[in-house]
SETI-940041 format. One record per atom (N, C-alpha, C): x, y, z. Coordinates in steps of 0.1 Angstrom, whole numbers, padded with zeros to 4 digits, always signed. Layout:
residues N
XYZ...
***
This chain:
residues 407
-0679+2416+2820-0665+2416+2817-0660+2431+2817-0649+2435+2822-0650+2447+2829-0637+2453+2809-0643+2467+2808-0634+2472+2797-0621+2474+2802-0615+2477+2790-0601+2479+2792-0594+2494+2793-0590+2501+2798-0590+2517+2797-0587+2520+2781-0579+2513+2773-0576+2516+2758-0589+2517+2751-0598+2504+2757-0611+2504+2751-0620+2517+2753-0623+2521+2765-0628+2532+2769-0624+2542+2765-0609+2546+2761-0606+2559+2753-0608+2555+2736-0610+2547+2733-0611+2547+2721-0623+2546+2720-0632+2545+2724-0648+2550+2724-0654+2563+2725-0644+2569+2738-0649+2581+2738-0647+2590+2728-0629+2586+2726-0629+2595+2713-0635+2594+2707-0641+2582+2699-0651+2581+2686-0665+2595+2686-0670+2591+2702-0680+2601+2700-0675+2616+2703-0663+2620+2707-0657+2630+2706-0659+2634+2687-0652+2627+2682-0649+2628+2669-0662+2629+2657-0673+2625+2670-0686+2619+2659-0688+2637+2658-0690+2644+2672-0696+2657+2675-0683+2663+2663-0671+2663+2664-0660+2674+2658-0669+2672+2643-0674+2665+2639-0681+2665+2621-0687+2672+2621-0696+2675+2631-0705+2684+2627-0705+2697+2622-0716+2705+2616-0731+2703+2610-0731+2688+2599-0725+2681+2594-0729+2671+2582-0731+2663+2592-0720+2656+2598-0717+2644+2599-0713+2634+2592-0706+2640+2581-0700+2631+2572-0687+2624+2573-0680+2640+2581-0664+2631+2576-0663+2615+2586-0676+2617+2597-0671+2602+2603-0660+2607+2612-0652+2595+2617-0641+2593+2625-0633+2580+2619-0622+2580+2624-0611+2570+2622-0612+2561+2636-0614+2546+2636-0613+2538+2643-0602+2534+2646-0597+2537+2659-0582+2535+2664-0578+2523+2662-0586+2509+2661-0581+2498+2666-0594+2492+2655-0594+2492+2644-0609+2480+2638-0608+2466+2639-0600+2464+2644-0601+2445+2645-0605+2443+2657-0607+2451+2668-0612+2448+2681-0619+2453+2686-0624+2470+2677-0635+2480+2683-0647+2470+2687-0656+2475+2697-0663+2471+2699-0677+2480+2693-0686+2481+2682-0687+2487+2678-0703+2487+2682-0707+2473+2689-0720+2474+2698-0718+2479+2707-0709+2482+2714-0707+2490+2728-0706+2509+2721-0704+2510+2713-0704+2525+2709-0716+2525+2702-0722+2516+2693-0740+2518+2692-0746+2525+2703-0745+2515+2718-0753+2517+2730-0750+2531+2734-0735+2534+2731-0730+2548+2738-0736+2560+2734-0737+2561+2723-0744+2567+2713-0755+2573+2713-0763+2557+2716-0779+2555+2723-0786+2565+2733-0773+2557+2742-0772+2569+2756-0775+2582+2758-0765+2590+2745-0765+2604+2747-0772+2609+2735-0784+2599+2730-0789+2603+2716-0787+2611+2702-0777+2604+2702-0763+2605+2689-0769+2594+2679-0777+2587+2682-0778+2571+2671-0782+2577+2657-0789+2588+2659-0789+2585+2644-0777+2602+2633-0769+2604+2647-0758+2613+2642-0747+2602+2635-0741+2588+2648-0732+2583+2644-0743+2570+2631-0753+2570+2630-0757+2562+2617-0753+2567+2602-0756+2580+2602-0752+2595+2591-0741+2592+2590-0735+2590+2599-0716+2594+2600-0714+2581+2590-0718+2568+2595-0713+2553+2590-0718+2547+2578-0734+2558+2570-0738+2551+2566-0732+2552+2551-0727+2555+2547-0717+2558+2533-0709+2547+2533-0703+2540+2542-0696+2529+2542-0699+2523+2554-0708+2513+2557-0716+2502+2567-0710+2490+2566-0701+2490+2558-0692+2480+2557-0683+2477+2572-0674+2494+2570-0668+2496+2584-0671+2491+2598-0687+2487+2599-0691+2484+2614-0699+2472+2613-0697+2466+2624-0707+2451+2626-0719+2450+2622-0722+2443+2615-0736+2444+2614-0750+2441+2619-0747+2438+2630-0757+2436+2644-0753+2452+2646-0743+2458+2649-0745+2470+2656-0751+2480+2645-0746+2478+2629-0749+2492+2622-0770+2487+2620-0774+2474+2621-0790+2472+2621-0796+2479+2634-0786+2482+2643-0795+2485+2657-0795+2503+2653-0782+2504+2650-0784+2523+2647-0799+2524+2639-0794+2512+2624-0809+2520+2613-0817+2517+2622-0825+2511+2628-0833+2507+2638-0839+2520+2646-0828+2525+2652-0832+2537+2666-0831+2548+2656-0824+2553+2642-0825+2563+2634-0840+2566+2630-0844+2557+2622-0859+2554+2616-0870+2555+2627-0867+2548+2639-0878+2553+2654-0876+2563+2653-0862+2571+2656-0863+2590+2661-0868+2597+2653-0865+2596+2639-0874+2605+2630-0884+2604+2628-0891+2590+2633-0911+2585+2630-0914+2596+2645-0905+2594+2652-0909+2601+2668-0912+2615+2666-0898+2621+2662-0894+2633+2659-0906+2640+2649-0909+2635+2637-0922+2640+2631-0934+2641+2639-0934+2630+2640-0949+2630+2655-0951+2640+2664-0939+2643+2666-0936+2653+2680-0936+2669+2674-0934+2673+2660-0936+2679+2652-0946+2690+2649-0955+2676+2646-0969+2670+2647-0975+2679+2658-0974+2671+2671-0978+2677+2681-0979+2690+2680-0967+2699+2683-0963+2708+2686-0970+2717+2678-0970+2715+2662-0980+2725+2654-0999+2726+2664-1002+2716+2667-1018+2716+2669-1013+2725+2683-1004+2721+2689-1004+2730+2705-1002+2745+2702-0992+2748+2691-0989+2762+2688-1004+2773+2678-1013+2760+2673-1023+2765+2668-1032+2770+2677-1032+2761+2691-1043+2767+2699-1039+2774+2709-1030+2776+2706-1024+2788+2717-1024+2804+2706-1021+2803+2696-1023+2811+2686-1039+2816+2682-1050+2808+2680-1061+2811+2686-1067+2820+2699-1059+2816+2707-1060+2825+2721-1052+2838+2722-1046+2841+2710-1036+2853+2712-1025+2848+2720-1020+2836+2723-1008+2835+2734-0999+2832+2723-0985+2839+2729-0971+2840+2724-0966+2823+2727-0957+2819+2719-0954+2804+2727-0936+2805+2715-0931+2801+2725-0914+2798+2720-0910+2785+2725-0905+2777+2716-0901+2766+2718-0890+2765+2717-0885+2756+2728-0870+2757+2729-0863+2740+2732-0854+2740+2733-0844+2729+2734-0845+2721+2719-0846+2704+2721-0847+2704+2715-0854+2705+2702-0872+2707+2702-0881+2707+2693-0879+2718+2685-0871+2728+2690-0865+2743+2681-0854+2739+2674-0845+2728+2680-0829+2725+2672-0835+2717+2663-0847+2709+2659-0854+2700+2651-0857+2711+2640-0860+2721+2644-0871+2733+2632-0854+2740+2622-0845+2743+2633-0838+2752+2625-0824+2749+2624-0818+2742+2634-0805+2736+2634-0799+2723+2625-0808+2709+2629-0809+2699+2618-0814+2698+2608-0807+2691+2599-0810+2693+2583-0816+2675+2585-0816+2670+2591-0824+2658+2590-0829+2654+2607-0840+2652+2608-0847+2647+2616-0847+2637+2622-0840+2624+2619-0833+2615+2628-0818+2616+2636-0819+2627+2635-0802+2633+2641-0803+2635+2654-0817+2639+2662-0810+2641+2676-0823+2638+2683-0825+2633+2692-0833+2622+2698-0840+2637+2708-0855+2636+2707-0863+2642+2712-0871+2635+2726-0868+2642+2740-0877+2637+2749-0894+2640+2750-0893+2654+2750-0902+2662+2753-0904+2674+2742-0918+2681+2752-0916+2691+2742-0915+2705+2751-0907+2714+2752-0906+2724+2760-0908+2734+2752-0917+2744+2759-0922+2752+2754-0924+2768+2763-0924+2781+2762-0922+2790+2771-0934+2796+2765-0941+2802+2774-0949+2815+2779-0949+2824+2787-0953+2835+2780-0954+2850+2791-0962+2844+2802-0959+2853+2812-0963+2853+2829-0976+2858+2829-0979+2866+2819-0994+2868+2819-1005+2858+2816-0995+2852+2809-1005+2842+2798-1011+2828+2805-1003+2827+2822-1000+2817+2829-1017+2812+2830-1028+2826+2837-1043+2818+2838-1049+2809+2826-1041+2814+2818-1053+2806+2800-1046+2794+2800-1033+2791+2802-1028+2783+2798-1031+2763+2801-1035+2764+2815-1042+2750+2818-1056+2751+2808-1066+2759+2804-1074+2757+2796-1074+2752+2784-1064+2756+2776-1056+2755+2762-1054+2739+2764-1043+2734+2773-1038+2725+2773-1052+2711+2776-1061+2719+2787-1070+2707+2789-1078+2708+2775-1080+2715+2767-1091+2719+2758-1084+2706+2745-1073+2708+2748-1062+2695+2739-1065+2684+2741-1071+2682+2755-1072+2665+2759-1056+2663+2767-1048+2674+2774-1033+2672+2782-1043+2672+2796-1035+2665+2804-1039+2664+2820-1023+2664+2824-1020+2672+2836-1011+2671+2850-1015+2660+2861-1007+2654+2863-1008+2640+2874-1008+2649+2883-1008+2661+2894-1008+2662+2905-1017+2669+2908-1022+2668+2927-1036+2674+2927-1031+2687+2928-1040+2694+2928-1046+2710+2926-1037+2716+2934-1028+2731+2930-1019+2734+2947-1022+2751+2942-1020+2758+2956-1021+2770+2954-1015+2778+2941-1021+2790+2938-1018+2797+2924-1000+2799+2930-0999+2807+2943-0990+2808+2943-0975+2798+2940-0979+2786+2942-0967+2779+2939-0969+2772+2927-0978+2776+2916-0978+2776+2903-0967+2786+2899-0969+2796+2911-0962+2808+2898-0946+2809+2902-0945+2801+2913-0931+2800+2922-0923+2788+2909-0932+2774+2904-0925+2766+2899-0921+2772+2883-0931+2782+2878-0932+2787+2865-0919+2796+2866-0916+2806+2879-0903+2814+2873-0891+2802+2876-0891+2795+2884-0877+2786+2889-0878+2775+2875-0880+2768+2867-0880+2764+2858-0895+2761+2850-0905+2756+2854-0913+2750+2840-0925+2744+2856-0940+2745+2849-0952+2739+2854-0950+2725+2849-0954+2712+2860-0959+2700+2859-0963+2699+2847-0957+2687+2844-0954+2684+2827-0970+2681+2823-0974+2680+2814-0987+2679+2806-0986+2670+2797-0994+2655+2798-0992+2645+2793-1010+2642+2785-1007+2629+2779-1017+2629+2772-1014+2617+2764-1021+2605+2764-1019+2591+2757-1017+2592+2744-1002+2589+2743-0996+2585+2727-0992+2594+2725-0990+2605+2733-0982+2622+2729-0971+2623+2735-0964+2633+2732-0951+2640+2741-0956+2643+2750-0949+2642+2761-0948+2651+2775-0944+2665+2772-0956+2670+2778-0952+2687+2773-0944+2697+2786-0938+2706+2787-0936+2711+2797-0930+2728+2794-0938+2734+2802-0945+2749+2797-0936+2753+2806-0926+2764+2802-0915+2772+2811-0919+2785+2815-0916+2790+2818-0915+2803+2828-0901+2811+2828-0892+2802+2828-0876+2806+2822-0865+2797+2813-0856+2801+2809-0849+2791+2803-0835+2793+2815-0839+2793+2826-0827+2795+2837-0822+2784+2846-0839+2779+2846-0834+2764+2856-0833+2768+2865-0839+2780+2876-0837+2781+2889-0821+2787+2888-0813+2787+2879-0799+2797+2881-0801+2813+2874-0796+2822+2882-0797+2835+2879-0811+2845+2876-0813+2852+2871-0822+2865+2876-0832+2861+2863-0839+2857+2870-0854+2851+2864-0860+2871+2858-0865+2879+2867-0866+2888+2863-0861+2896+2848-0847+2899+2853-0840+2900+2844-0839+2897+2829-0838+2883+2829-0837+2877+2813-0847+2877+2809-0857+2874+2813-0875+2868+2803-0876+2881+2796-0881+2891+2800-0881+2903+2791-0873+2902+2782-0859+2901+2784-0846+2904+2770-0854+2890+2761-0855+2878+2764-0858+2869+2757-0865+2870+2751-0878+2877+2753-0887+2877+2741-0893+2885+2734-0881+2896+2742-0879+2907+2730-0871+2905+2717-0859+2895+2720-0854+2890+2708-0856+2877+2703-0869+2872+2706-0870+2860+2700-0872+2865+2687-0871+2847+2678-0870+2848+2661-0888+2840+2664-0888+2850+2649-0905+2838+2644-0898+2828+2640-0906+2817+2634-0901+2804+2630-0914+2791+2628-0913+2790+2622-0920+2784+2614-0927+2772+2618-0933+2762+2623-0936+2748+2624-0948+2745+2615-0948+2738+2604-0955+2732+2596-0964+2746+2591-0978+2748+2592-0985+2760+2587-0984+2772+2597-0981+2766+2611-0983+2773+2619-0970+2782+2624-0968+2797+2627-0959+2804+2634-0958+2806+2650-0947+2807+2653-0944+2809+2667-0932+2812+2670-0920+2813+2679-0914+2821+2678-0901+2806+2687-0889+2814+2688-0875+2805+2690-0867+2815+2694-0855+2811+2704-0849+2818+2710-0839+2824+2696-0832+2834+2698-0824+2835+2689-0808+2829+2692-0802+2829+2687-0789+2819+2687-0780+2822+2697-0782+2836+2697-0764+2840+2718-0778+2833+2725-0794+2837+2728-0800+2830+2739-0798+2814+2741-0802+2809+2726-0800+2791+2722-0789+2788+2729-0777+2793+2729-0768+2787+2734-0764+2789+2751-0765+2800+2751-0769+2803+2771-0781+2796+2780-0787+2789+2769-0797+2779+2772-0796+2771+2778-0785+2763+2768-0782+2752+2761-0773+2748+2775-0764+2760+2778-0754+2758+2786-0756+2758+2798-0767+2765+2805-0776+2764+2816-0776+2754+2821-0788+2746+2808-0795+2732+2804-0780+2724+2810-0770+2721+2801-0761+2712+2804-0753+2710+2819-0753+2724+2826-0744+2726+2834-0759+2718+2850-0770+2724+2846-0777+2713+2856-0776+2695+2858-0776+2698+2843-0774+2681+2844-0763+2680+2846-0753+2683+2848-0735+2675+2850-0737+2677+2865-0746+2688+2874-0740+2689+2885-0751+2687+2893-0762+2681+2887-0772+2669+2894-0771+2661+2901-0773+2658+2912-0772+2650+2924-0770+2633+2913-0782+2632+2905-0781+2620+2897-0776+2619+2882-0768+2631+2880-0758+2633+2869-0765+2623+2856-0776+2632+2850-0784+2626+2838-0779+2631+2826-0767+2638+2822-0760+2650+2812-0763+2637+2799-0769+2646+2785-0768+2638+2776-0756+2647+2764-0753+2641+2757-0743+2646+2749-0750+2653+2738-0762+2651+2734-0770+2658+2728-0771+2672+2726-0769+2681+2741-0770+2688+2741-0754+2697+2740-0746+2688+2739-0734+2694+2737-0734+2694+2719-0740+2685+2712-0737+2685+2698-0746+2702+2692-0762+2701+2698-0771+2718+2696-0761+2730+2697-0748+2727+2708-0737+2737+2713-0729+2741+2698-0727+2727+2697-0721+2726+2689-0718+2734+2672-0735+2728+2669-0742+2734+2657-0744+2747+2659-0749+2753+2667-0752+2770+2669-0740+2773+2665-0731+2772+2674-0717+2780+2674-0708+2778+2659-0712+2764+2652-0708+2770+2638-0717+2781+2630-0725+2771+2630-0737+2778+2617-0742+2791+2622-0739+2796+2635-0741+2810+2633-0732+2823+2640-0719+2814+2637-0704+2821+2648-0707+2839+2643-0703+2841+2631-0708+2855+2623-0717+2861+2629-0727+2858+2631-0738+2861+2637-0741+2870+2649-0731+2860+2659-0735+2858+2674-0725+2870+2680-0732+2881+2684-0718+2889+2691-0712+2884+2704-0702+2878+2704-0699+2876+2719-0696+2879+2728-0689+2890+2726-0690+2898+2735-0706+2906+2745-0713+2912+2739-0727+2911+2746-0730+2895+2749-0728+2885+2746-0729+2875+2751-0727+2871+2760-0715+2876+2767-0710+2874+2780-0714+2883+2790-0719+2893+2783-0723+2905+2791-0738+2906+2794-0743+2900+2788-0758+2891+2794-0757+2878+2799-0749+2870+2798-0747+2861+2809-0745+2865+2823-0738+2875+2822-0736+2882+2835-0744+2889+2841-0747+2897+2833-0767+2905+2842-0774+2898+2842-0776+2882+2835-0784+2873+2836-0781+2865+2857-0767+2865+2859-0761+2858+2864-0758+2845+2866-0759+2835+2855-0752+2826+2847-0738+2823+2841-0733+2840+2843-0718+2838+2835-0711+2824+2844-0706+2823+2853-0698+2811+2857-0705+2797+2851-0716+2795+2849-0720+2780+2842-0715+2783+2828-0717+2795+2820-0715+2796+2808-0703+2795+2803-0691+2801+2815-0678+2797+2812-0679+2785+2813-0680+2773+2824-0671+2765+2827-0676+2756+2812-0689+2758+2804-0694+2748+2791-0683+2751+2780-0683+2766+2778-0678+2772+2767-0659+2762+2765-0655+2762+2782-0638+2761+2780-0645+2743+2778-0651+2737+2779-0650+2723+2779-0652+2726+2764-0662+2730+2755-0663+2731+2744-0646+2735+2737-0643+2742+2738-0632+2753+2730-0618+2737+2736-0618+2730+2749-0606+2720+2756-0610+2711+2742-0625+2704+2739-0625+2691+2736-0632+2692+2724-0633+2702+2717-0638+2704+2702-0632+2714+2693-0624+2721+2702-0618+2733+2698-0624+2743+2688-0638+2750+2695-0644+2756+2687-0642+2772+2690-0628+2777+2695-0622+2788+2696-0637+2800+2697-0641+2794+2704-0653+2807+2713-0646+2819+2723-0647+2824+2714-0644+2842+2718-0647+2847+2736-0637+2846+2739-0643+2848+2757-0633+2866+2760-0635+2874+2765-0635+2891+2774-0620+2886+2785-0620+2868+2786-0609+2868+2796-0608+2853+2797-0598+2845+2804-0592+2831+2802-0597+2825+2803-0601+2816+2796-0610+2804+2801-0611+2793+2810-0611+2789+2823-0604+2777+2829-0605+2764+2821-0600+2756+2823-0604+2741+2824-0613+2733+2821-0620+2728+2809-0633+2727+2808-0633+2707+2815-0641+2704+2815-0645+2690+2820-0640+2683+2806-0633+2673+2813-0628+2661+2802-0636+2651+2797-0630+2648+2784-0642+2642+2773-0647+2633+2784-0640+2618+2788-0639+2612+2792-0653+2615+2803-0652+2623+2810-0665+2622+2825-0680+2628+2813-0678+2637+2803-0689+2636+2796-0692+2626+2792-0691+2615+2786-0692+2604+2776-0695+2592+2790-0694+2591+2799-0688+2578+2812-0699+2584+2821-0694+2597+2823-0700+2601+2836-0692+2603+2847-0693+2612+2858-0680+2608+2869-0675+2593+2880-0662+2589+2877-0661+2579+2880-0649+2581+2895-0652+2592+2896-0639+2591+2907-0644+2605+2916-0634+2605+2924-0634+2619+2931-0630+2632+2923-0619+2631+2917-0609+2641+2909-0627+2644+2900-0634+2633+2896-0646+2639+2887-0653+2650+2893-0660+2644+2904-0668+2651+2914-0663+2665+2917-0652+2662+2919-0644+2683+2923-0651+2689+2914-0644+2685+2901-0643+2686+2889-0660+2695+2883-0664+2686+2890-0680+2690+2881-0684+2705+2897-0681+2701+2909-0687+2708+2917-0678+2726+2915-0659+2719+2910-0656+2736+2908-0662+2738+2894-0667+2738+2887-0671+2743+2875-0686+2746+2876-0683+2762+2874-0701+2768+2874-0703+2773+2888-0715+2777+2894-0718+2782+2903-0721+2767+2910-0715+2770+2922-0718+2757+2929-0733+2757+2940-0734+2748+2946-0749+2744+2948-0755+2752+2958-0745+2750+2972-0750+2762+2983-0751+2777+2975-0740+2785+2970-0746+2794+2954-0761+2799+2952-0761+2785+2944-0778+2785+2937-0786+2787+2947-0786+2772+2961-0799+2777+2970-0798+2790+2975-0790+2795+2977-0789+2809+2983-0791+2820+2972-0791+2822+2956-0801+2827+2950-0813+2825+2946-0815+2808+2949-0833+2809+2948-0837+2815+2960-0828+2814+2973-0834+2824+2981-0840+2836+2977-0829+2841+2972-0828+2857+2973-0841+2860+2960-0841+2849+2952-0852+2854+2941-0863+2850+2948-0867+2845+2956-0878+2844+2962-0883+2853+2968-0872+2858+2979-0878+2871+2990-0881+2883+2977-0875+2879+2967-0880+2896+2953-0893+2890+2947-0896+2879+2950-0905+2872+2939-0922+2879+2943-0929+2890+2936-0942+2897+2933-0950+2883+2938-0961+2890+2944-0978+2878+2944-0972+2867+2948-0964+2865+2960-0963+2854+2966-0959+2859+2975-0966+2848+2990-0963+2852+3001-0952+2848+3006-0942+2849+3017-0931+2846+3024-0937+2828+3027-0947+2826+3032-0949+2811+3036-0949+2810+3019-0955+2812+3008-0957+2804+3003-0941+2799+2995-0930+2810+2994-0918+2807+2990-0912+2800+3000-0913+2801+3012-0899+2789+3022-0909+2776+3021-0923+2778+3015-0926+2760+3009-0918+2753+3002-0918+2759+2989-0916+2764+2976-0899+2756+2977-0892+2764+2989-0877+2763+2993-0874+2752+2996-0887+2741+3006-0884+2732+3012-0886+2718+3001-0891+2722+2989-0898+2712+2981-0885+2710+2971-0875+2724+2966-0862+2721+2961-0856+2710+2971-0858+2716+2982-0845+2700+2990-0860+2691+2990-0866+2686+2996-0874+2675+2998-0886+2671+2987-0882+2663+2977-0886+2666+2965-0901+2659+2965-0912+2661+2959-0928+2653+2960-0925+2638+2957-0930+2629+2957-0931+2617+2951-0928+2620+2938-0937+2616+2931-0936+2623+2915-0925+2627+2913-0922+2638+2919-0905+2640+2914-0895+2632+2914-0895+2624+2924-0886+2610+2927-0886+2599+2918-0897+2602+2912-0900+2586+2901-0893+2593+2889-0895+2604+2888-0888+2606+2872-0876+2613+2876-0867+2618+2883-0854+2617+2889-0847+2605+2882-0854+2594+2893-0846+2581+2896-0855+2572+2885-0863+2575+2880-0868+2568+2865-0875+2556+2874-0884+2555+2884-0891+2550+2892-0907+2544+2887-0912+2532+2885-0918+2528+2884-0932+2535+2895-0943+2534+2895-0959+2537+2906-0954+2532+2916-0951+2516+2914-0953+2511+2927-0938+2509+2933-0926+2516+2926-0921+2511+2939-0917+2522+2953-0909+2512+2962-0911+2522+2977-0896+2533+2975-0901+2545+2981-0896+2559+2979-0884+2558+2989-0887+2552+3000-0876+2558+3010-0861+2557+3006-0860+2544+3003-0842+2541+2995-0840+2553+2992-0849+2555+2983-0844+2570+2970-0844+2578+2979-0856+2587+2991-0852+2596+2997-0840+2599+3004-0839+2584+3011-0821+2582+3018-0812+2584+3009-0812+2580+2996-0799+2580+2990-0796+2594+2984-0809+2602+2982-0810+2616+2977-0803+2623+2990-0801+2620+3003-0801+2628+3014-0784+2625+3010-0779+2614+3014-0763+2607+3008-0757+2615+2998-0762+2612+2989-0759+2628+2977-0756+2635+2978-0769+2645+2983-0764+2658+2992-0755+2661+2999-0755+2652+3009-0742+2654+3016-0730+2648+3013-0727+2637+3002-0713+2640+2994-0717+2653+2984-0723+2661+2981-0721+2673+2976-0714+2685+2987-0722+2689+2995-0716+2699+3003-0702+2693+3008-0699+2680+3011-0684+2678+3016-0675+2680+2996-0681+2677+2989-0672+2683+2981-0668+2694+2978-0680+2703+2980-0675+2717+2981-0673+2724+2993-0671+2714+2999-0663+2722+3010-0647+2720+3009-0648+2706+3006-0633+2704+3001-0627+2710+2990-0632+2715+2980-0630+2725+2967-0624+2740+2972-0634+2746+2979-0632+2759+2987-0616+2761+2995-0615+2745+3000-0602+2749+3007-0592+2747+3001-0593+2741+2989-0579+2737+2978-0579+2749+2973-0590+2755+2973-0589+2773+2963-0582+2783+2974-0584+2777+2991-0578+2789+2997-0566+2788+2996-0555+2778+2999-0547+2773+2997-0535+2783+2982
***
């Protein structure tokens, strides 16, 4: 049964309204319409963008307010994330122990860092993985450490060089291990956008120590958390398979209160820019400041940020698609600075980067299954045709964008 547009704005707003509460999550939101809200359909929404146990916090002072099939599914997914969320905790102390043993530096970032220092309760924000960064030196010990854990990589053996090609463009082949987090060991917090060189140094020179259970290790500090954060978000909105969770808008969110005082923003912008990131950084900041109004201090105007509505839904039209491809550095952009970081990229040969180039567009198997959330056995080609389809409604939209701008 197809929703009604009233319906759909009154949903989004809710989770618009769930993120405006934050750090508590107390004050809740006002339900536009309670005799008809659909309040299992905003459970699932919630679900989606791993809010279930922000909007549970929000309701659970008065559970009266909501269905009660929907407020049993929240406690439900609340009480899993935080059994998870400790687990994953868990983890993370024994990995940070044996990397500490080895003398290796380790900073943990997204969200198993917003777990340590940002939430005040542990069923608030749904953990996938665990991402974690190391020095470039540290790269030889680091498969030892992890196998020494009992972690294995699913893929066969590939030259050092395109170990160290995937380590600066984002993160080494994830590291798995039965009944654990999937771990995945970075190289940058850039995602293949802007000057890999450049930032890593700044980053850990200003990392913070921080604490996990007995053990120390270190966390981005709060202008980096959030230039992270915004990286992180701005790949996923402008992903061929547009996977954006709202999650990472609420971490935005919390930084920017709990440490506004703090954070100089001005140098903020001015390391986004030597970073060369500033255009992703704006286009997050104006969606933030459009749809939460957290009056983030910007050197010059802010455009247009992306409307609640395609955060919460996802893009449903053309007008979305522009939408996401003019905001941020667009894609031909990026490949043409992984170029250029490549031809600067030390201890790698010219063949081994235009591999390296050809594996961004023509992705391995493996990568196609967790893209497209792909089961072993099923067949690839659909997905590689439909990934090729993509592509090229991407370049036709920025081609079409370019010319509304010459105009």
């Amino acid at each position: 049964m197809a929703v009604s547009d009233a319906a759909t704005y009154d949903h989004c707003a809710a989770l618009i309204a769930l993120l405006e509460s934050l750090p508590t999550g107390s004050k809740g939101f006002t339900c536009p319409n309670p005799e008809t809200f659909d309040w299992g359909r905003l459970a699932r929404l919630a679900g989606d963008h791993g809010l279930s146990g922000l909007l549970y916090k929000s309701i659970s002072q008065n559970p009266k307010t909501i269905d009660p099939e929907a407020y049993s599914r929240l406690v439900s997914q609340y009480l899993l994330d935080r059994m998870r969320n400790a687990q994953a905790l868990n983890e993370l102390e024994q990995i940070a122990e044996a990397f500490e043993q080895k003398g290796l530096r380790l900073i943990v970032l997204k969200g198993a860092s917003a777990l340590l220092w940002l939430y005040d309760d542990l069923g608030c924000r749904r953990l996938g993985d665990l991402d974690l960064a190391v020095e470039e030196a540290a790269l030889p010990d680091v498969h030892g450490v992890m196998r020494a854990l009992g972690y294995s990589q699913h893929r066969s053996p590939r030259p050092y060089q395109d170990e160290i090609l995937d380590f600066r463009h984002s993160h080494l082949p994830e590291y798995s291990k039965e009944g654990k987090f999937a771990v995945e060991i970075h190289g940058t917090i850039l995602s293949g956008r802007g000057e890999y060189g450049q930032a890593m140094p700044e980053i850990w020179e200003q990392s913070l120590p921080i604490q996990c259970g007995d053990v120390g290790l270190r966390t981005l500090c709060p202008s980096h958390f959030f230039l992270h954060a915004a990286v992180h978000s701005m790949k996923h909105i402008q992903g061929l398979s547009y996977c954006f969770r709202l999650k990472d808008i609420a971490d935005m969110i919390l930084v920017t209160k709990k440490c506004r005082s703090s954070i100089d923003w001005d140098a903020l912008w001015v390391t986004a820019a030597r970073w060369g990131i500033a255009e992703d950084v704006r286009a997050i900041a104006a969606t933030l400041n459009q749809n939460w109004t957290l009056q983030i201090p910007a050197p010059f105007a802010l455009d247009a940020g992306f409307p609640a509505r395609m955060l919460v839904f996802g893009p449903r039209s053309r007008s979305d698609r522009l939408a996401i491809r003019l905001g941020g550095r667009r894609a031909t952009q990026r490949l043409l600075s992984e170029f250029a970081n490549l031809k600067s990229s030390h201890n790698t040969s010219a063949f081994a980067g235009l591999r390296y180039l050809y594996r961004l567009i023509v992705r391995r198997p493996e990568d196609m299954r967790k893209q497209y959330d792909l089961s072993e056995d099923t067949w690839l080609a659909p997905y590689y045709l439909r990934r090729i389809v993509e592509a090229m409604v991407v370049a036709l939209d920025e081609w079409i964008a370019s010319v509304r701008l010459s105009r």
